[in-house]
C-alpha positions in Angstrom: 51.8 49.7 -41.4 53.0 49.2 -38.1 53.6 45.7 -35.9 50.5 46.6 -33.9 48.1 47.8 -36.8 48.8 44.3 -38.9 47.7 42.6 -35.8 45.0 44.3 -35.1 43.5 44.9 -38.9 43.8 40.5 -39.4 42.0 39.7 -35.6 39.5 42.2 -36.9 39.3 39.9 -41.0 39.6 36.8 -39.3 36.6 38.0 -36.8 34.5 39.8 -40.0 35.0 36.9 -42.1 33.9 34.3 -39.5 30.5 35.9 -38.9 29.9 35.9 -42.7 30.3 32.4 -42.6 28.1 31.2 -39.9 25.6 29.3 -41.0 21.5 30.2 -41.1 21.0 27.6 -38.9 23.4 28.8 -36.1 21.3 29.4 -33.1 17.9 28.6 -34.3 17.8 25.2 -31.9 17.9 28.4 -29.2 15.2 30.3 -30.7 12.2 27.4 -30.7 9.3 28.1 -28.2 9.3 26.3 -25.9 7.9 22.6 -25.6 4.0 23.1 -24.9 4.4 20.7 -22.1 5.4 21.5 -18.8 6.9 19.5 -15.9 4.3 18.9 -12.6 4.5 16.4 -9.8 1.3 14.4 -8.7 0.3 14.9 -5.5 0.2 11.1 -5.1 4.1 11.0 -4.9 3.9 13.3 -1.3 1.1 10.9 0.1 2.8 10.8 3.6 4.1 14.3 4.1 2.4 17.6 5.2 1.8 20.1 2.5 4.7 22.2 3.8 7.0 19.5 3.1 6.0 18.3 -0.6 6.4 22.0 -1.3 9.9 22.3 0.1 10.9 19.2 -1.9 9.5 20.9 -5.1 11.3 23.8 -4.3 14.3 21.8 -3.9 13.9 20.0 -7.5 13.0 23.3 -9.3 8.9 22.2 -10.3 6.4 24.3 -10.0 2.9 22.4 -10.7 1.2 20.3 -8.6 -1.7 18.2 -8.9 -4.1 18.6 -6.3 -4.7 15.8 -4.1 -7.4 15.6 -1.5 -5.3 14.8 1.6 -3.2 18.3 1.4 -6.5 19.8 0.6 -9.8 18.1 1.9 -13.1 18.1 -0.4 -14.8 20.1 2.5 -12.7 22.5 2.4 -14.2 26.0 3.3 -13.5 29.2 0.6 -11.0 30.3 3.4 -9.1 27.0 3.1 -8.7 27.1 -0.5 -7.5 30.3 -0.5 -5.3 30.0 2.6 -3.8 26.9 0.2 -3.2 28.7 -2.8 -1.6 31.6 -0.7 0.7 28.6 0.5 1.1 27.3 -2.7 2.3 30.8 -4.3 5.5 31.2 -1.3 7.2 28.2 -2.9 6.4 29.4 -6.5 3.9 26.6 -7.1 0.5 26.3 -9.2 -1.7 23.8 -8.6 -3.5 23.2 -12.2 -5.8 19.9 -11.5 -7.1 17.9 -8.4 -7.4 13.9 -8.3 -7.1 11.1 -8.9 -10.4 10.8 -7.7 -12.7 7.9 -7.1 -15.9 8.4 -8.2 -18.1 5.3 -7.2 -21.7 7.4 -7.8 -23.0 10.2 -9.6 -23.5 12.1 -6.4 -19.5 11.6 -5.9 -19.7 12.8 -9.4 -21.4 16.4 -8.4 -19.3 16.4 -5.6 -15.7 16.8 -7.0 -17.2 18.6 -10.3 -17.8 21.3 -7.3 -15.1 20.6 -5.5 -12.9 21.7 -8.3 -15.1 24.4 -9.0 -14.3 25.9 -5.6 -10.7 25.0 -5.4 -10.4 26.6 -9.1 -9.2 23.9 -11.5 -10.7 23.5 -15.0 -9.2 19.5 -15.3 -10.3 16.6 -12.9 -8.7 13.2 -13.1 -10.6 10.6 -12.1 -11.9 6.9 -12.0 -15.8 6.6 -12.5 -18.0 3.4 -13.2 -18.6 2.8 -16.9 -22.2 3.5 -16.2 -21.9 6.7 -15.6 -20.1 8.1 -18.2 -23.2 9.7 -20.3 -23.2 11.3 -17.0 -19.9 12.3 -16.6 -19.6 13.8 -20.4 -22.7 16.3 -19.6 -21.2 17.5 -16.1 -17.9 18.0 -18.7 -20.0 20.2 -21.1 -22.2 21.9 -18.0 -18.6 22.8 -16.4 -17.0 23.1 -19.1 -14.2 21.3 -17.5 -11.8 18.6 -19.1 -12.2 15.5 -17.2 -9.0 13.0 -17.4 -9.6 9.4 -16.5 -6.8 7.7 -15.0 -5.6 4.3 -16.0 -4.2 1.9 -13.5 -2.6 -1.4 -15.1 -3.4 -5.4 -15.1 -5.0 -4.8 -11.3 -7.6 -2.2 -12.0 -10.5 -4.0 -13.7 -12.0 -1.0 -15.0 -9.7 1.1 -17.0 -6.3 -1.5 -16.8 -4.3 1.1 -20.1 -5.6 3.8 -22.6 -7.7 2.0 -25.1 -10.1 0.5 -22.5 -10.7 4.5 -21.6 -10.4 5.9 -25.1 -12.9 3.2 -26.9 -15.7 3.9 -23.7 -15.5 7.9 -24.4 -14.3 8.9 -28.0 -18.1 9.4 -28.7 -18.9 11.2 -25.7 -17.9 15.4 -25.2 -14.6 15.9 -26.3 -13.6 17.3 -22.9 -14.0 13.8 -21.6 -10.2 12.0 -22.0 -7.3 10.6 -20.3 -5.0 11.0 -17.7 -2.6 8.2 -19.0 -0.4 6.6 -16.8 2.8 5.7 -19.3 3.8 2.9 -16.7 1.0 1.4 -15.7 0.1 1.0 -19.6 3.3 -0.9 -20.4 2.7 -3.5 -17.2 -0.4 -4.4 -19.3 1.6 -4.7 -22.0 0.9 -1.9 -24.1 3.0 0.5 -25.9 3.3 4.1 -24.5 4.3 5.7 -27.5 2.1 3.8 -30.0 -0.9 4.7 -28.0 0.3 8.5 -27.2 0.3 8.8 -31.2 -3.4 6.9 -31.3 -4.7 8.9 -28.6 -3.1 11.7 -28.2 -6.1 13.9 -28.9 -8.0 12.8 -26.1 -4.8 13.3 -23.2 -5.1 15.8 -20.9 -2.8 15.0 -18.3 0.2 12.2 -17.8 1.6 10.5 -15.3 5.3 10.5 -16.2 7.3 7.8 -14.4 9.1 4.1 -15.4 8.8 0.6 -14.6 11.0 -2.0 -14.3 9.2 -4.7 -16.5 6.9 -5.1 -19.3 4.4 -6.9 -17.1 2.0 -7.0 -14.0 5.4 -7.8 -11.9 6.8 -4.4 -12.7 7.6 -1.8 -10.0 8.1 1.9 -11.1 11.2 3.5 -10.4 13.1 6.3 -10.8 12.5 7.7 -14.8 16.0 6.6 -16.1 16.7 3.5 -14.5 13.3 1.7 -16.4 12.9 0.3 -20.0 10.6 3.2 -20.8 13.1 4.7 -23.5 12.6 8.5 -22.2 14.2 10.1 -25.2 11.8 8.5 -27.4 8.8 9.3 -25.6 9.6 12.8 -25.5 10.3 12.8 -29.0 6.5 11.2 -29.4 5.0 14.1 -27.6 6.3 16.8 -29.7 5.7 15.0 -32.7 1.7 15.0 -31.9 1.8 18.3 -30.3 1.2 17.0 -27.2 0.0 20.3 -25.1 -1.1 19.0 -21.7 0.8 18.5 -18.4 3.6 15.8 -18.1 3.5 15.4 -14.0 6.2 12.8 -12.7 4.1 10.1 -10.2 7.0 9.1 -8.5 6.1 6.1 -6.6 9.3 4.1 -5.3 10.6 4.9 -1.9 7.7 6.5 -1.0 8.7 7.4 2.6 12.0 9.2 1.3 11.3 10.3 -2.5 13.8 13.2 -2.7 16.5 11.7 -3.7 14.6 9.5 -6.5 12.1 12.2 -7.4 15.0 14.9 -7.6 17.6 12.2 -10.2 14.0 11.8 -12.5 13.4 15.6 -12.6 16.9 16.0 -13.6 16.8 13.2 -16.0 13.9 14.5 -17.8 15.0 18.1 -17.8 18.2 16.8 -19.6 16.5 14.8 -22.2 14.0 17.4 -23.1 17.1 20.0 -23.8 18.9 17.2 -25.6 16.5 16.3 -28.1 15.3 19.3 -28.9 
């Protein structure tokens, strides 16, 4: 055997005998399906720009679901409208999968956006109706056949302040009735986001990702990893109930110039879903 062939036969036994030994497990982090939750913004984070313009910022931070808000696409919209939106939706890669928040102060505001999202072509509405017209609500949910996500809003809002005072109204009403629950706004009223994503989880249909600065009415949200939210953990929580629904960052400091804070808290998440998988 010459120089050359002794070389070449121990790369090749060094090579052969290191793929006998790889592990079973080798790879397999790579092989999971995906998380079943996906990354969206709400529409509520682009309330002063043009349609044209929250788009291009969502281009910009790699998203690509929206929820539908009413001032980039009006409830009297005509079918030529909605379509004209979606069309413009579609050129930046974008899907719009639910429309609200949305107030709904009477049961004819009730019929309205149940038809509203009928014509825009959402199966999930998140809203804020009056306690009294929830029986309501839960047979427009069945009639549809739409999921309808009530939004909760912290120590100001009187009528749904975190998730227990929606989940204890509705978890005898149709099971498409649930939550839209705001993660931040729950901990400002001093309740725990994970504990109550593990209680609840069965009735969340939507959530509005973002982090505060303090466990209490005083607390501002700010951009996802700069809060006391611990982000790892929560993401941890979802895929240990299955969570299947939409996690759509609310980004709602700096409101006037979002990029830069809405584009560090996509990136932040992204990263911490990929390193606690």
């Amino acid at each position: 055997m010459n120089k050359r062939e002794f070389i070449k036969k121990s790369i090749a036994g060094v090579v052969a005998g290191s793929v006998l030994s790889i592990p079973e497990s080798f790879g397999k982090e790579k092989q999971k399906a995906d998380d079943p939750f996906k990354l969206g913004i709400a529409g509520y984070s682009f309330v002063h720009f043009k349609l044209d313009q929250a788009l291009e910022m969502m281009r910009k931070v790699d998203v690509h679901y929206l929820c539908i808000k009413d001032f980039h696409l009006p409830f009297n919209s005509t079918a030529e409208e909605i379509k004209a939106f979606h069309e413009k939706l579609a050129q930046y890669n974008v899907t719009g999968y639910a429309v609200g928040p949305i107030y709904m102060k009477t049961r004819e505001d009730i019929d309205k956006g149940f038809e509203y999202a009928k014509r825009v072509g959402v199966k999930l509405i998140v809203g804020i109706p009056n306690h009294e017209d929830l029986e309501y609500l839960s047979r427009k949910c069945a009639e549809y056949d739409f999921r309808y996500a009530i939004h909760n809003h912290g120590p100001e809002d009187k009528l749904y302040p975190d998730a227990t005072s929606i989940y204890s109204r509705v978890k005898n009403l149709d099971k498409r009735l649930g939550l839209c629950f705001d993660m931040g706004h729950n901990l400002r009223y001093g309740k725990d986001p994970m504990a109550d994503i593990e209680r609840y989880h069965d009735r969340i249909f939507d959530l509005h990702l973002k982090n505060i600065t303090a466990a209490a009415a005083e607390g501002k949200t700010c951009e996802l990893s700069r809060g006391i939210i611990d982000i790892p953990k929560f993401i941890k929580t979802l895929r240990k109930v299955k969570y299947s629904g939409m996690c759509s960052l609310e980004y709602e400091k700096d409101m006037k110039d979002p990029l830069a804070g809405i584009a560090e808290s996509v990136g932040y998440y992204k990263g911490v879903v990929d390193a606690t998988k």
